[in-house]
N, C-alpha and C positions, 0 to 999 in steps of 0.2 A: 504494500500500500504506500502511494506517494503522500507526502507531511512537505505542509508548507512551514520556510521560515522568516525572519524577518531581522536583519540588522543595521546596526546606529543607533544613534543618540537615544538614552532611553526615553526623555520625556519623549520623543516620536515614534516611538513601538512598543512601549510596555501596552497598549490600549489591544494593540493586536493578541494578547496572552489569553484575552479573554472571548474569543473565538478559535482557541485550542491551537492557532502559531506560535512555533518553537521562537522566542526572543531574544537575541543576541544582542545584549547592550555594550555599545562600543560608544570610546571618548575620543579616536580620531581615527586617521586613513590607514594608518599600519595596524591598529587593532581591528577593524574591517577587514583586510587581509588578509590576516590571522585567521578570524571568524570564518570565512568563507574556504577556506583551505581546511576547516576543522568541521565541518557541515560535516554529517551524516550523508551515507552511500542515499539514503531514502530521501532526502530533502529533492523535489521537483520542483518548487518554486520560490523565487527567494522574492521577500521584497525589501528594497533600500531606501533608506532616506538619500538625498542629496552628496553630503558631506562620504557617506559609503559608497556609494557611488562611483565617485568622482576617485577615492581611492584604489578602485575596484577596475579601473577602465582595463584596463590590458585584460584583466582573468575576464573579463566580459566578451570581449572581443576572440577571446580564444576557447573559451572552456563552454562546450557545449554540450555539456553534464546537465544543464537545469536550466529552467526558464527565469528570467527575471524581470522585475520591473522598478521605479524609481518613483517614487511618488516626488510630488510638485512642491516646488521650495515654498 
């Protein structure tokens, strides 16, 4: 079964926890990095704030392991 997640800053994703998204709260672009290299095999969808994002470009453009999206600044 595929499980969504969601990382960055936590005031913009703790709210996700409560529709059962695994929360990754990150304080900048190398701990989104981190995050995202540390995801579970079963994570299909990731959603990012901005700031993860924007730390994230290259594994985006490359790693086609999972869907993502970025929610709006």
């Amino acid at each position: 079964m595929s499980r969504v997640a969601a990382i960055g800053e936590e005031r913009r994703v703790r709210g996700f926890a409560l529709a059962g998204v695994s929360v990754v709260a990150v304080a900048d672009e190398a701990a989104a990095r981190d995050a995202w290299e540390a995801l579970d095999a079963d994570i299909s969808l990731v959603i990012l704030t901005p700031t993860a994002a924007h730390g994230l470009r290259r594994a985006l453009t490359t790693d086609a392991r999972r869907l993502w999206v970025e929610l709006p600044g």
